[in-house]
N, C-alpha and C positions, 0 to 999 in steps of 0.2 A: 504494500500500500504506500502510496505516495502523501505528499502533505498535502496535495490539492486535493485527494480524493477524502469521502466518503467512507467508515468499513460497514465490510457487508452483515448482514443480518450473524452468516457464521462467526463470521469474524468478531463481533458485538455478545454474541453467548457465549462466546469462547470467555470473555470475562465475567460475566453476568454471575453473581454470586447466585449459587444454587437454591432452591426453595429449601425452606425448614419448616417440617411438619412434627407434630406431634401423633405419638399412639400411645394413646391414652387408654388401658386397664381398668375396668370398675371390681368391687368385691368378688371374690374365693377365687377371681382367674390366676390367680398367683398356684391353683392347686392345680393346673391345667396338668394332665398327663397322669393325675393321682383322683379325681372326682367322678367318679361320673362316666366312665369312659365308653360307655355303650351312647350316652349321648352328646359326651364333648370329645370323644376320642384319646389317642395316647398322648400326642403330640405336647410340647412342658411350652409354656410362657417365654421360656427362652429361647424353645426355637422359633416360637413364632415371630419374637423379635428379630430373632438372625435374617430372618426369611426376608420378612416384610423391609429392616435396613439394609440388606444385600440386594433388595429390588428399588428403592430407594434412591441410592447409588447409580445402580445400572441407568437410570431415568432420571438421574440428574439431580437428586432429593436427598435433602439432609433427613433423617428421619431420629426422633430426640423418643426413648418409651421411659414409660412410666406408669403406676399400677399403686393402685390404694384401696384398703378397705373402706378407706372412711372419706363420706361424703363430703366433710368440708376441706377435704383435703382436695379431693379433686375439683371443685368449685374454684381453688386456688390456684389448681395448673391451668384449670377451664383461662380463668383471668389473666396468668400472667402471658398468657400466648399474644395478648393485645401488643405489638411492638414487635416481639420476636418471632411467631412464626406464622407461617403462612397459610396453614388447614391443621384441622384434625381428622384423626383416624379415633374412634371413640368404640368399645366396645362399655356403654356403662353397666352391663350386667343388670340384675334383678330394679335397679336403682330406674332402669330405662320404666316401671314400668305404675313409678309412683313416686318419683322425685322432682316437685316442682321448682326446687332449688337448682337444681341440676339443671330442667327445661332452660327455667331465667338466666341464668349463666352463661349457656350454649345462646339462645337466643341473645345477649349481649354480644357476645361475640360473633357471632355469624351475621349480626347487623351491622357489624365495623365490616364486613367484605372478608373475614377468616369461613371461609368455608369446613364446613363436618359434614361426615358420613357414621352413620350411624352401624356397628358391626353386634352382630351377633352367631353363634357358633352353630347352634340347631336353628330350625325351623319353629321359632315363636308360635306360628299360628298353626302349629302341627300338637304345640304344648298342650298345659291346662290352659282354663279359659282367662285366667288373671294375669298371662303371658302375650295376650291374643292385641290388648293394647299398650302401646308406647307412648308415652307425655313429654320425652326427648323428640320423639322424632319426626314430627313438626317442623322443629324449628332446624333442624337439619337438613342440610339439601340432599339427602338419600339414606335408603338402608337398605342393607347387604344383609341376607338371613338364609339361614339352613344351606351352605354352602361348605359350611365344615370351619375348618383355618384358610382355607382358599379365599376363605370369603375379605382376610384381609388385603390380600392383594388386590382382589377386586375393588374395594375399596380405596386404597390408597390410587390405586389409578384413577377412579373415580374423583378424589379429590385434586388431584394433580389436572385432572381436564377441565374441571370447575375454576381453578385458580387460573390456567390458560384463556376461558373464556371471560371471566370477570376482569381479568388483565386486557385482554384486549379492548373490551368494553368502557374501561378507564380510561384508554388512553384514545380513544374515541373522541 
Protein backbone atom coordinates (compact mmCIF):
# COMPACT_ATOMS: atom_id res chain seq x y z
CA UNK A 1 0.00 0.00 0.00
CA UNK A 2 1.14 3.24 -0.90
CA UNK A 3 0.54 6.61 1.12
CA UNK A 4 -1.96 7.92 -1.59
CA UNK A 5 -3.96 4.85 -1.26
CA UNK A 6 -6.64 3.74 0.67
CA UNK A 7 -6.40 -0.13 2.79
CA UNK A 8 -8.45 -2.47 1.79
CA UNK A 9 -11.25 -3.96 3.76
CA UNK A 10 -8.47 -7.05 4.20
CA UNK A 11 -6.00 -5.19 4.96
CA UNK A 12 -8.34 -2.88 7.76
CA UNK A 13 -9.29 -6.54 9.63
CA UNK A 14 -6.09 -7.60 9.59
CA UNK A 15 -5.92 -4.85 12.43
CA UNK A 16 -9.23 -4.67 13.63
CA UNK A 17 -9.18 -5.93 17.28
CA UNK A 18 -11.07 -9.06 17.46
CA UNK A 19 -14.76 -9.26 19.19
CA UNK A 20 -14.91 -10.33 22.94
CA UNK A 21 -17.75 -12.36 23.92
CA UNK A 22 -18.69 -13.66 26.87
CA UNK A 23 -20.01 -17.42 27.86
CA UNK A 24 -21.74 -17.18 30.50
CA UNK A 25 -22.70 -20.50 32.84
CA UNK A 26 -25.96 -20.26 35.03
CA UNK A 27 -26.34 -22.80 38.38
CA UNK A 28 -25.11 -26.90 38.67
CA UNK A 29 -23.44 -26.47 34.80
CA UNK A 30 -20.20 -26.53 36.77
CA UNK A 31 -21.53 -30.44 37.28
CA UNK A 32 -21.66 -30.82 33.49
CA UNK A 33 -20.34 -34.53 32.68
CA UNK A 34 -21.26 -35.71 36.54
CA UNK A 35 -25.48 -34.65 36.59
CA UNK A 36 -27.76 -35.92 34.76
CA UNK A 37 -26.12 -37.57 31.90
CA UNK A 38 -28.98 -39.21 30.08
CA UNK A 39 -30.10 -35.65 29.77
CA UNK A 40 -27.02 -33.36 29.78
CA UNK A 41 -24.61 -35.89 28.42
CA UNK A 42 -20.96 -36.67 29.44
CA UNK A 43 -19.24 -33.87 28.17
CA UNK A 44 -17.55 -31.45 31.62
CA UNK A 45 -17.81 -27.56 31.45
CA UNK A 46 -14.54 -27.53 30.56
CA UNK A 47 -14.73 -28.97 27.51
CA UNK A 48 -17.25 -27.18 26.46
CA UNK A 49 -15.23 -24.18 27.11
CA UNK A 50 -12.30 -25.46 25.20
CA UNK A 51 -14.60 -26.15 22.24
CA UNK A 52 -16.61 -23.11 22.07
CA UNK A 53 -12.89 -20.80 22.75
CA UNK A 54 -11.09 -22.84 20.02
CA UNK A 55 -14.05 -21.91 17.73
CA UNK A 56 -13.98 -18.47 18.92
CA UNK A 57 -10.43 -18.13 17.65
CA UNK A 58 -10.93 -19.85 14.49
CA UNK A 59 -13.69 -16.82 13.66
CA UNK A 60 -11.86 -14.22 14.98
CA UNK A 61 -13.55 -14.07 18.80
CA UNK A 62 -12.00 -13.53 21.91
CA UNK A 63 -14.29 -15.71 23.99
CA UNK A 64 -13.95 -14.72 28.11
CA UNK A 65 -16.24 -18.02 30.33
CA UNK A 66 -17.48 -17.86 33.28
CA UNK A 67 -20.14 -19.97 35.54
CA UNK A 68 -21.95 -19.01 38.92
CA UNK A 69 -24.38 -20.54 41.12
CA UNK A 70 -25.53 -17.52 42.25
CA UNK A 71 -27.75 -15.06 40.77
CA UNK A 72 -26.25 -11.96 41.72
CA UNK A 73 -23.34 -12.94 40.73
CA UNK A 74 -24.17 -13.30 37.23
CA UNK A 75 -26.29 -10.05 37.07
CA UNK A 76 -22.66 -8.73 37.74
CA UNK A 77 -20.97 -10.23 34.71
CA UNK A 78 -24.43 -9.65 32.97
CA UNK A 79 -23.30 -5.70 33.72
CA UNK A 80 -19.82 -5.49 33.50
CA UNK A 81 -19.82 -6.74 29.66
CA UNK A 82 -21.30 -2.99 29.17
CA UNK A 83 -17.78 -1.45 27.63
CA UNK A 84 -15.98 -4.74 27.33
CA UNK A 85 -17.44 -7.20 25.29
CA UNK A 86 -19.20 -7.46 22.44
CA UNK A 87 -22.23 -10.40 22.84
CA UNK A 88 -23.03 -13.02 25.05
CA UNK A 89 -23.25 -16.71 24.89
CA UNK A 90 -25.72 -17.34 28.08
CA UNK A 91 -26.74 -20.73 29.10
CA UNK A 92 -28.74 -19.32 32.50
CA UNK A 93 -29.97 -22.78 33.53
CA UNK A 94 -33.06 -23.39 35.77
CA UNK A 95 -32.70 -19.40 36.50
CA UNK A 96 -33.86 -18.92 32.55
CA UNK A 97 -37.16 -19.82 33.80
CA UNK A 98 -38.19 -17.43 36.73
CA UNK A 99 -35.51 -14.80 37.16
CA UNK A 100 -36.74 -11.52 36.44
CA UNK A 101 -33.40 -10.09 37.72
CA UNK A 102 -31.69 -11.88 35.20
CA UNK A 103 -34.58 -10.91 32.38
CA UNK A 104 -33.79 -6.96 33.51
CA UNK A 105 -30.20 -7.20 33.30
CA UNK A 106 -29.99 -9.15 29.86
CA UNK A 107 -32.47 -6.75 28.68
CA UNK A 108 -30.06 -3.64 29.91
CA UNK A 109 -27.66 -4.82 28.08
CA UNK A 110 -28.91 -6.00 24.95
CA UNK A 111 -30.48 -2.52 24.80
CA UNK A 112 -26.97 -0.88 24.61
CA UNK A 113 -26.47 -3.15 21.18
CA UNK A 114 -24.56 -6.21 23.29
CA UNK A 115 -26.34 -8.88 21.77
CA UNK A 116 -27.34 -12.77 23.67
CA UNK A 117 -28.23 -15.94 22.65
CA UNK A 118 -29.91 -17.71 24.97
CA UNK A 119 -28.20 -21.79 25.38
CA UNK A 120 -29.72 -24.59 26.62
CA UNK A 121 -28.40 -28.32 26.76
CA UNK A 122 -31.87 -30.52 26.38
CA UNK A 123 -34.83 -29.66 24.72
CA UNK A 124 -36.84 -27.27 27.34
CA UNK A 125 -40.06 -27.95 25.65
CA UNK A 126 -39.43 -31.64 25.56
CA UNK A 127 -39.15 -31.17 29.65
CA UNK A 128 -41.60 -30.61 32.41
CA UNK A 129 -44.12 -28.16 31.90
CA UNK A 130 -42.24 -25.34 34.23
CA UNK A 131 -39.20 -25.67 31.64
CA UNK A 132 -41.70 -25.01 28.74
CA UNK A 133 -41.30 -21.07 29.48
CA UNK A 134 -38.32 -18.65 29.52
CA UNK A 135 -38.53 -14.92 31.13
CA UNK A 136 -34.71 -14.51 29.63
CA UNK A 137 -35.55 -15.04 26.41
CA UNK A 138 -37.38 -12.37 25.24
CA UNK A 139 -35.02 -10.00 25.75
CA UNK A 140 -32.42 -12.09 23.82
CA UNK A 141 -32.01 -12.18 20.33
CA UNK A 142 -32.29 -16.03 20.01
CA UNK A 143 -32.34 -19.42 21.76
CA UNK A 144 -30.60 -22.50 20.97
CA UNK A 145 -32.37 -25.67 22.78
CA UNK A 146 -32.08 -29.44 22.65
CA UNK A 147 -29.17 -29.51 20.55
CA UNK A 148 -26.82 -31.18 23.18
CA UNK A 149 -23.39 -28.88 23.73
CA UNK A 150 -23.41 -28.33 19.95
CA UNK A 151 -25.90 -26.09 20.77
CA UNK A 152 -23.13 -23.61 21.82
CA UNK A 153 -21.55 -23.25 18.83
CA UNK A 154 -24.51 -22.67 17.21
CA UNK A 155 -24.98 -20.01 19.29
CA UNK A 156 -21.89 -18.32 19.52
CA UNK A 157 -22.14 -18.20 15.69
CA UNK A 158 -25.27 -16.82 16.03
CA UNK A 159 -24.19 -14.01 18.04
CA UNK A 160 -21.02 -13.23 16.05
CA UNK A 161 -23.75 -12.61 12.96
CA UNK A 162 -25.90 -10.43 15.14
CA UNK A 163 -22.91 -8.35 16.03
CA UNK A 164 -21.86 -8.31 12.11
CA UNK A 165 -25.37 -7.08 11.33
CA UNK A 166 -25.82 -4.47 14.14
CA UNK A 167 -22.36 -3.24 13.06
CA UNK A 168 -23.11 -2.77 9.85
CA UNK A 169 -26.25 -1.10 10.73
CA UNK A 170 -24.24 1.50 12.94
CA UNK A 171 -22.28 2.52 10.77
CA UNK A 172 -25.01 3.03 8.20
Amino acid sequence: MNATSSPSSAETSAFAAPHVLLLLHGPNLNLLGERDRDTYGSTTLRDVEERTTALGKELGAEVRCAQSNSEGTLIDLIHATRGSDDGIVFNPGAYAHYSYALRDALEAVTGLGIPCVEVHISNVHAREPFRHTSVTAPVCQGMVSGHGVFGYELALRSVLHRIGEWGSRKAV
